[in-house]
Legacy VTK file of the C-alpha trace (Angstrom):
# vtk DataFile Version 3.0
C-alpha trace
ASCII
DATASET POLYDATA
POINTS 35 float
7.259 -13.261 1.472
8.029 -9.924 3.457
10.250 -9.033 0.711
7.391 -9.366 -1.965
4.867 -7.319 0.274
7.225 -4.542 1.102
7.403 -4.106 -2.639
3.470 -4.723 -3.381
3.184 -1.805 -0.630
5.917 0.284 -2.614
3.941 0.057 -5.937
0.698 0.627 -4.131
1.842 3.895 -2.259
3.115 4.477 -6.376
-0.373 4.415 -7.654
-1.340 6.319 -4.404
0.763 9.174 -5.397
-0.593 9.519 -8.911
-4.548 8.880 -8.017
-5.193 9.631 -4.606
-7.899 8.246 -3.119
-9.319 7.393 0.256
-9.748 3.182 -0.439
-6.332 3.164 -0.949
-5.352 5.242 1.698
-7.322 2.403 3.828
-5.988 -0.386 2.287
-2.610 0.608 3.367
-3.391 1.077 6.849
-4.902 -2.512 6.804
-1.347 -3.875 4.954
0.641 -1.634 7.485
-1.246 -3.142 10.646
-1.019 -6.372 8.941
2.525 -6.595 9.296
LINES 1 36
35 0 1 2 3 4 5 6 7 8 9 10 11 12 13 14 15 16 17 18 19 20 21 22 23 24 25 26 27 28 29 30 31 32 33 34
């Protein structure tokens, strides 16, 4: 399960990188404080 979310995260931060935006930004935070 870990495994799968580190990768969801990786593609996430992917999409980040290409269209920045603040949502994102804070749904990372949530996954990172998640885990």
């Amino acid at each position: 399960m870990s495994v799968l979310l580190v990768d969801h995260t990786l593609q996430v931060l992917d999409i980040i990188s290409e269209n920045p935006d603040p949502l994102f930004g804070i749904f990372i935070y949530d996954i990172l404080n998640f885990i």
